[in-house]
DSSP file (Angstrom, degrees, kcal/mol; ACC not computed):
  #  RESIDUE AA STRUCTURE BP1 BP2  ACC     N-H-->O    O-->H-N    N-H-->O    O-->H-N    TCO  KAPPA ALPHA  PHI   PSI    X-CA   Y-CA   Z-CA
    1    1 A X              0   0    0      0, 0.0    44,-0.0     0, 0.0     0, 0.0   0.000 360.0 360.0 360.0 137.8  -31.1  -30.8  -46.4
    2    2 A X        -     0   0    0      1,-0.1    43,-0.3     2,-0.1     4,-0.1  -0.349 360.0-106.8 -82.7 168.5  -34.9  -31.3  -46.2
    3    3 A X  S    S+     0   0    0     41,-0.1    42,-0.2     2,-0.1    -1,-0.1   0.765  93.9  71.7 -88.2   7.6  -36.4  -34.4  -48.0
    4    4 A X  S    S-     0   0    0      1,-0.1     2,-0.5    40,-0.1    41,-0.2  -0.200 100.9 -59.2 -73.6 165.6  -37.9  -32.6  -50.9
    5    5 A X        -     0   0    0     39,-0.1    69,-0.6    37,-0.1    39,-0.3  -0.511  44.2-158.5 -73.8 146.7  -36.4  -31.0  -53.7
    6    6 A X  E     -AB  43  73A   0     37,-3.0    37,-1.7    -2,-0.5     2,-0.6  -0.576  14.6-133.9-114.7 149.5  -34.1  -28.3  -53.1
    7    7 A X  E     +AB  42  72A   0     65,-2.4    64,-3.9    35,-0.2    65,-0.6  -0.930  32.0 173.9-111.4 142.2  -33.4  -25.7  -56.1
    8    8 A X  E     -A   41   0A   0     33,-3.4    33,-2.9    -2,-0.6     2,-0.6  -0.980  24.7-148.0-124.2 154.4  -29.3  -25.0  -56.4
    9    9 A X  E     -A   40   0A   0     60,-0.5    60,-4.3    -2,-0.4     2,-0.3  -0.977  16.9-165.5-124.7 130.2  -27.6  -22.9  -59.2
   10   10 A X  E     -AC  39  68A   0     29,-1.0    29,-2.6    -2,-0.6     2,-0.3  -0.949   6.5-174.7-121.6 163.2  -24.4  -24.5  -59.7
   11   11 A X  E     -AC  38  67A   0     56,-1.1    56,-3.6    -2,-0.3     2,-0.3  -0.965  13.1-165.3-163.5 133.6  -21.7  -22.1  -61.9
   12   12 A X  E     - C   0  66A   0     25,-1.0     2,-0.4    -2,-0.3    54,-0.3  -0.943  23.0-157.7-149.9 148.9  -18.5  -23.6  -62.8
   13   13 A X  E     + C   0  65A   0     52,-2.7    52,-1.6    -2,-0.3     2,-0.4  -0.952  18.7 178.8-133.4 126.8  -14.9  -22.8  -64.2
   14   14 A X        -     0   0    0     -2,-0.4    50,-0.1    50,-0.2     6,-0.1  -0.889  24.9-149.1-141.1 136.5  -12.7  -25.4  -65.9
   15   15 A X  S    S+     0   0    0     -2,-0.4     2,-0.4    45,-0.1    49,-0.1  -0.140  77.8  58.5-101.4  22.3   -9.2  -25.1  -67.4
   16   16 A X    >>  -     0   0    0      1,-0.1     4,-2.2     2,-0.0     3,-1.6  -0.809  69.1-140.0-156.3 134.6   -9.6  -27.6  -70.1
   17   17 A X  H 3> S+     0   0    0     -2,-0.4     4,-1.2     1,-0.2    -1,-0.1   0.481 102.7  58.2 -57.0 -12.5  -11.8  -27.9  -72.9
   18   18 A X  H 3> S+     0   0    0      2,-0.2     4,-0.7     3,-0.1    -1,-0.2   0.474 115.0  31.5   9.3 -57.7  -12.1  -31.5  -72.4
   19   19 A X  H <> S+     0   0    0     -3,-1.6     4,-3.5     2,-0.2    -2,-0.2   0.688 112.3  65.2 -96.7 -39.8  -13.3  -31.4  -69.0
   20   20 A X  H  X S+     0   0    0     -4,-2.2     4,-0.9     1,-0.3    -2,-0.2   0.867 111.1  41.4 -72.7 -54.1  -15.2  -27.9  -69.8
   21   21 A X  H  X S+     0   0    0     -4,-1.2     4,-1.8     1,-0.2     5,-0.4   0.827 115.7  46.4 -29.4 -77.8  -17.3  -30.2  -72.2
   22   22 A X  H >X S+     0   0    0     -4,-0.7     4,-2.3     2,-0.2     3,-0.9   0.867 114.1  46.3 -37.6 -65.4  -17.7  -33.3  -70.0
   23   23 A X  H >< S+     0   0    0     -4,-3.5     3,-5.9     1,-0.3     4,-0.5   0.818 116.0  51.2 -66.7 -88.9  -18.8  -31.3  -66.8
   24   24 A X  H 3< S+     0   0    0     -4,-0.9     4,-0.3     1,-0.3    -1,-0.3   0.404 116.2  38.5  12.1 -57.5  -21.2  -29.3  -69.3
   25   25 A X  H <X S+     0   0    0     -4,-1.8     4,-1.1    -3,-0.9    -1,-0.3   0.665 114.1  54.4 -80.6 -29.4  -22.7  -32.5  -70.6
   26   26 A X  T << S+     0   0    0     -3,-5.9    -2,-0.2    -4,-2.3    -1,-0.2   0.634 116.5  37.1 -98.0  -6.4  -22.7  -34.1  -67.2
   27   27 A X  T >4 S+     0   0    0     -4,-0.5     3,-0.7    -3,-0.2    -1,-0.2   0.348 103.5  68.3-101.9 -10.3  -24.8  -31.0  -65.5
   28   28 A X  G >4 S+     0   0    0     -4,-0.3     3,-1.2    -5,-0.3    71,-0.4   0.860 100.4  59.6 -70.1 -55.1  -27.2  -30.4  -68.7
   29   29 A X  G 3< S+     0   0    0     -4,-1.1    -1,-0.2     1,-0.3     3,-0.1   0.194 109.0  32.8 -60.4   8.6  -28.2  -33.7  -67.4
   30   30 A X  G <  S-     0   0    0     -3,-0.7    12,-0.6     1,-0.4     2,-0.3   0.110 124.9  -6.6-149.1   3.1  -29.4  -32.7  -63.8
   31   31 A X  E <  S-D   41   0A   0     -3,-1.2    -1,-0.4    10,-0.2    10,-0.2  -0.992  74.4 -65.5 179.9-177.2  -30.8  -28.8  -64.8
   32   32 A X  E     -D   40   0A   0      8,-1.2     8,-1.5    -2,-0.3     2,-0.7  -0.453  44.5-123.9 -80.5 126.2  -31.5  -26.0  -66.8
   33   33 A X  E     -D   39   0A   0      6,-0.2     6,-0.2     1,-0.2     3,-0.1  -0.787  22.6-177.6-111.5 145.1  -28.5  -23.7  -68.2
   34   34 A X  E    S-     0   0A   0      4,-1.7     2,-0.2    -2,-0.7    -1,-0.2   0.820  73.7 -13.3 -83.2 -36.1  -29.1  -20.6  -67.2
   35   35 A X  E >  S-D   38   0A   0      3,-1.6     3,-3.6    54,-0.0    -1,-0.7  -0.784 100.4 -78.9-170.8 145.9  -26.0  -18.8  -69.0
   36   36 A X  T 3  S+     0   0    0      1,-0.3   -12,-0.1    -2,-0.2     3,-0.1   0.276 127.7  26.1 -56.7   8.9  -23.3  -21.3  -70.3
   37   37 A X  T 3  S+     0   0    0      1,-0.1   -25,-1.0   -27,-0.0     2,-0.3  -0.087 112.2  69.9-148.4  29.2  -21.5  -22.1  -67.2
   38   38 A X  E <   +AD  11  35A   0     -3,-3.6    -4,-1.7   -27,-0.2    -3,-1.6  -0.971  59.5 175.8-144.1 148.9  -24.3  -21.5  -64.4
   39   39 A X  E     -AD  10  33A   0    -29,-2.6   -29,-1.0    -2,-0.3     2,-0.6  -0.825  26.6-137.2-135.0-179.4  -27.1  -23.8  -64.4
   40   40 A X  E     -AD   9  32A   0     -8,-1.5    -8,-1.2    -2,-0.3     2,-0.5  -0.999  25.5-179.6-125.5 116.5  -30.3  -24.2  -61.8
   41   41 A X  E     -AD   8  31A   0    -33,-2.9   -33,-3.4    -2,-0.6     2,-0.5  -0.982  15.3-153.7-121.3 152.8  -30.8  -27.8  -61.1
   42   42 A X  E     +A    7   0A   0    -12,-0.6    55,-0.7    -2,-0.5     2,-0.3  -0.976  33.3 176.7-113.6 108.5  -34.0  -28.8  -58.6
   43   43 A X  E     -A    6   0A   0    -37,-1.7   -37,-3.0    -2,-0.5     2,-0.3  -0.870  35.4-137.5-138.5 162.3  -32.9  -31.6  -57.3
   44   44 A X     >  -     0   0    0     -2,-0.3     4,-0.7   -39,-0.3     5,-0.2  -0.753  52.1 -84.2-104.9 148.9  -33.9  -34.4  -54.6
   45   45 A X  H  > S+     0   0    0    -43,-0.3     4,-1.0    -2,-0.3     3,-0.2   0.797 125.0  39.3 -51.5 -44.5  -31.3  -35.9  -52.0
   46   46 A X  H >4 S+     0   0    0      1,-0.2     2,-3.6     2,-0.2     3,-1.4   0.263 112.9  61.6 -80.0-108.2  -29.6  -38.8  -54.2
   47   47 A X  H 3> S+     0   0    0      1,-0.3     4,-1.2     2,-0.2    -2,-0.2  -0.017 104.6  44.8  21.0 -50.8  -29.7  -36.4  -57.0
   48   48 A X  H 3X S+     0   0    0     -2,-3.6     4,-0.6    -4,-0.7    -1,-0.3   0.545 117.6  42.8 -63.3 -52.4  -27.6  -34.2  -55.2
   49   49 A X  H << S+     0   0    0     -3,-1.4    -2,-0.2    -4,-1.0    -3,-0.1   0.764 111.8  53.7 -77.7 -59.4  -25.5  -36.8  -54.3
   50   50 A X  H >> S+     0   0    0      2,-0.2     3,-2.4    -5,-0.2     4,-2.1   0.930 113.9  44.1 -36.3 -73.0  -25.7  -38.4  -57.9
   51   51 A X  H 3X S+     0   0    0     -4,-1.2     4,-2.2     1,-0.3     5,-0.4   0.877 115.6  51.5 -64.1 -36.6  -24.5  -34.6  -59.6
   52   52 A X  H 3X S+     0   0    0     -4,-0.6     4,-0.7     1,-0.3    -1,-0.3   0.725 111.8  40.9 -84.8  -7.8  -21.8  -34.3  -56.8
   53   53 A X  H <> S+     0   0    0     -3,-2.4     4,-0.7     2,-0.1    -1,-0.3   0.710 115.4  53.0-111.6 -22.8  -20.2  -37.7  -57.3
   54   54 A X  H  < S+     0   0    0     -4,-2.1    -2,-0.2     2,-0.2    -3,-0.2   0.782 117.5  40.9 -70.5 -19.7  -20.5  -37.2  -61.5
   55   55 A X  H >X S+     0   0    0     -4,-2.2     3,-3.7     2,-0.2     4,-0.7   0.968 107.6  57.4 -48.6 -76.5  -18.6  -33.6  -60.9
   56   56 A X  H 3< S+     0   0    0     -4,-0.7    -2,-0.2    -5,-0.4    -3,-0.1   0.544 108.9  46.8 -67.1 -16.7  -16.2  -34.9  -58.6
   57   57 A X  T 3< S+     0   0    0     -4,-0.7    -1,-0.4     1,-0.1    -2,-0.2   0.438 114.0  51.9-104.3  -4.9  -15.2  -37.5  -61.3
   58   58 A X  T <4 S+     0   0    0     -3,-3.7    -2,-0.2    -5,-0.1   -35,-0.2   0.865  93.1  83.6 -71.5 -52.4  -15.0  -34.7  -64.0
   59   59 A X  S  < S-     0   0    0     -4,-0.7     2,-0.4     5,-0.1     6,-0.1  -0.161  70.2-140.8 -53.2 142.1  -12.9  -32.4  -62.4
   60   60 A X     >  -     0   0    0     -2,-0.1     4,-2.2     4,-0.0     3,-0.2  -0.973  31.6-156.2-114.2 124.5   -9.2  -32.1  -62.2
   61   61 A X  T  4 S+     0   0    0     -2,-0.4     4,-0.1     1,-0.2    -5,-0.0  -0.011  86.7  61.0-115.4  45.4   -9.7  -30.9  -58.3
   62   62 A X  T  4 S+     0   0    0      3,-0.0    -1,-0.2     0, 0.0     3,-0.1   0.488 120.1  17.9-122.2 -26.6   -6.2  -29.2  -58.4
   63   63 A X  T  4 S+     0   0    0     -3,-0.2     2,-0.4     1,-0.1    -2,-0.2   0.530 113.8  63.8-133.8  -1.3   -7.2  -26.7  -61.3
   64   64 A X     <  -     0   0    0     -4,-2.2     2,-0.4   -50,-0.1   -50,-0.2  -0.945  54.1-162.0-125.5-175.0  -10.7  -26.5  -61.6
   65   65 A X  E     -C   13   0A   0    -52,-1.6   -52,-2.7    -2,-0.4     2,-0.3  -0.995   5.2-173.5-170.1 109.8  -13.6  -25.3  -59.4
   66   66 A X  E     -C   12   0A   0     -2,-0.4     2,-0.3   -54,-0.3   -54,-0.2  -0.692  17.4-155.1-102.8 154.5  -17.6  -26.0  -59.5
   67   67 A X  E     -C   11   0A   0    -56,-3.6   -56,-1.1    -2,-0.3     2,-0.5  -0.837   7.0-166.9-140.8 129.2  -19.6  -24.0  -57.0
   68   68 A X  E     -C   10   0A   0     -2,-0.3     2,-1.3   -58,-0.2   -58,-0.2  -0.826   6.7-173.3 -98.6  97.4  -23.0  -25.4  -55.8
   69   69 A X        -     0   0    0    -60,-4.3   -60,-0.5    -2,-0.5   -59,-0.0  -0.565  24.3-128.8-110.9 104.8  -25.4  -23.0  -53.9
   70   70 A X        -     0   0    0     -2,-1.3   -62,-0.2   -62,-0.2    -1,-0.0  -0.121  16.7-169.4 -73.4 146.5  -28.2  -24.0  -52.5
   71   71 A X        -     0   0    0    -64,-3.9     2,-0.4     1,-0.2   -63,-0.2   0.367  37.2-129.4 -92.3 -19.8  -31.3  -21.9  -53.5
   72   72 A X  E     -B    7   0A   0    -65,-0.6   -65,-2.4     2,-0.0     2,-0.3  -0.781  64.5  -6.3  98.7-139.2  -33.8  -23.5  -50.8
   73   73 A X  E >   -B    6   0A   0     -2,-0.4     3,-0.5   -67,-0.2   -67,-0.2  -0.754  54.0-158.2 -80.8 129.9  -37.7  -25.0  -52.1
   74   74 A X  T 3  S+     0   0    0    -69,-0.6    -1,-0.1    -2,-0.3   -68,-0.1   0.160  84.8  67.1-103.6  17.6  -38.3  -24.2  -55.6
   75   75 A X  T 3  S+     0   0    0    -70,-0.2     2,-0.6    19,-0.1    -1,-0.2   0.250  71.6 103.8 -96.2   4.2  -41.9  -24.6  -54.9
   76   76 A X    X   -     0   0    0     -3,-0.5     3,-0.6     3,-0.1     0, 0.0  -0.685  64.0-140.0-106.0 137.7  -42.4  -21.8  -52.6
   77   77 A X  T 3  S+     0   0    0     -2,-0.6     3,-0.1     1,-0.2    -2,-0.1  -0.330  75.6  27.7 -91.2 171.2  -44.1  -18.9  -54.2
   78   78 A X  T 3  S+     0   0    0      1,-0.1     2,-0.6     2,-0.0    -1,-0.2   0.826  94.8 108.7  71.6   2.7  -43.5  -15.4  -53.9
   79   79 A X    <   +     0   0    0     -3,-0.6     2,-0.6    -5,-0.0    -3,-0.1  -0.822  45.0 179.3-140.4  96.9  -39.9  -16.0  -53.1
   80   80 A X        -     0   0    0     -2,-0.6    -3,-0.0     1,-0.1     2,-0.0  -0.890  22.4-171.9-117.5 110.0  -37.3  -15.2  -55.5
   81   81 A X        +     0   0    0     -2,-0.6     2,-0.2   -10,-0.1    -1,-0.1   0.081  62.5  66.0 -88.6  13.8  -33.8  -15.4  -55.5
   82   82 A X        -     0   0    0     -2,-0.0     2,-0.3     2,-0.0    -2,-0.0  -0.776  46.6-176.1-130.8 141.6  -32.5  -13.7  -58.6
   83   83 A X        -     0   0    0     -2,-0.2     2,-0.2     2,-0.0    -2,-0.0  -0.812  23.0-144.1-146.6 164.0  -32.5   -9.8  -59.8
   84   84 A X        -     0   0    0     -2,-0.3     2,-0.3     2,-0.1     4,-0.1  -0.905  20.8-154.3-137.4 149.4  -31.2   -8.8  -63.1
   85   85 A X  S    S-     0   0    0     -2,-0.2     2,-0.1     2,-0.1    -2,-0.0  -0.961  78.3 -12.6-138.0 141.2  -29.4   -6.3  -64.9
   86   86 A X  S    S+     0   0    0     -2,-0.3     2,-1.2     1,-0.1    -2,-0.1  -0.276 122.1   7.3  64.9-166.8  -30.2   -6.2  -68.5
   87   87 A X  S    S-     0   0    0      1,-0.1    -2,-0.1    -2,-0.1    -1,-0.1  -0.421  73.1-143.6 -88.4 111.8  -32.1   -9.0  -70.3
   88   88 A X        -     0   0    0     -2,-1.2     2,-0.3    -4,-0.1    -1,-0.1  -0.306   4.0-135.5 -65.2 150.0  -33.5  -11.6  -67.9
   89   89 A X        -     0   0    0     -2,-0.0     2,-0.4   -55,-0.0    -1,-0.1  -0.673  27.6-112.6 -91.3 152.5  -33.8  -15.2  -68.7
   90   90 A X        -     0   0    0     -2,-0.3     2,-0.1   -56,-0.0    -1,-0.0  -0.813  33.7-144.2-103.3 143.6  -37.1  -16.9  -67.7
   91   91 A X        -     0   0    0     -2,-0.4   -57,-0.0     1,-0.2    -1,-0.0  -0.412  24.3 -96.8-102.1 155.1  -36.3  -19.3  -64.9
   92   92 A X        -     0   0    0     -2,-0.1    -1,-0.2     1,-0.0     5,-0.1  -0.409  32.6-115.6 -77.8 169.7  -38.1  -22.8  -64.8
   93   93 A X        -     0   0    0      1,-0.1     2,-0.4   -18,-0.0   -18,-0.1  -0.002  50.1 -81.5 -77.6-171.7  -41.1  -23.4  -62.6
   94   94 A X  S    S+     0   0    0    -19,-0.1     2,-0.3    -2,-0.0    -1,-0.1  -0.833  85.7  74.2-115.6 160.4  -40.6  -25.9  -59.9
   95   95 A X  S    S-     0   0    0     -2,-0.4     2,-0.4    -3,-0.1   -53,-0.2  -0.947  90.0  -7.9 146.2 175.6  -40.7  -29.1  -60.1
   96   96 A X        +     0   0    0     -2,-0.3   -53,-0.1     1,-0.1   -65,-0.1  -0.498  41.1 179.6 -66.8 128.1  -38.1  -31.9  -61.7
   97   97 A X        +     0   0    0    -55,-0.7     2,-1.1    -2,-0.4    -1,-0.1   0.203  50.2 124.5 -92.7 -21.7  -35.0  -30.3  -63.8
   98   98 A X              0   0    0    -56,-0.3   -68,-0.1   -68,-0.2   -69,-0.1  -0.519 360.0 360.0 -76.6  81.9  -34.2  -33.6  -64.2
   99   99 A X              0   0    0     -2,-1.1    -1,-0.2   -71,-0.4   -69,-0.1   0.427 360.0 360.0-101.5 360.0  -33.7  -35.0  -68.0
């Protein structure tokens, strides 16, 4: 991981309404939702760190399942990592996701 921010789309599926809230609440807080269970966060190395130890305490890590992929520099122009079928969403610029 480089020491800049990095863009990730994290997408996740949770077996309890409970949790599906909490993880919701707790990833509205580190990005953008993209569609109600995928988000884009741009995020810097604690950050990263931050989102993955507030998941990991969310999660019941026997029945549900986050998946985080990183997306690379969300500053780099020209470089897009999304096609769409139907009506696209407009993606944030880069820069802090971070509320």
């Amino acid at each position: 991981m480089s020491a800049g921010r990095q863009r990730y789309l994290v997408a996740y599926d949770i077996r309890d309404d409970k949790r599906l809230r909490q993880v919701h609440k707790t990833i509205k807080g580190y990005g953008w939702a993209m569609q109600y269970s995928v988000f884009i966060c741009d995020l810097d190395r604690m950050e990263y760190f931050a989102l993955m130890g507030d998941l990991g305490a969310a999660i019941h890590h026997g029945l549900d399942s986050v998946a985080i992929i990183a997306l690379g520099d969300p500053r780099e122009r020209g470089r897009s990592c999304f096609e769409f079928l139907g009506v696209a969403p407009i993606l944030p610029t880069a820069g802090s996701i971070v509320i």
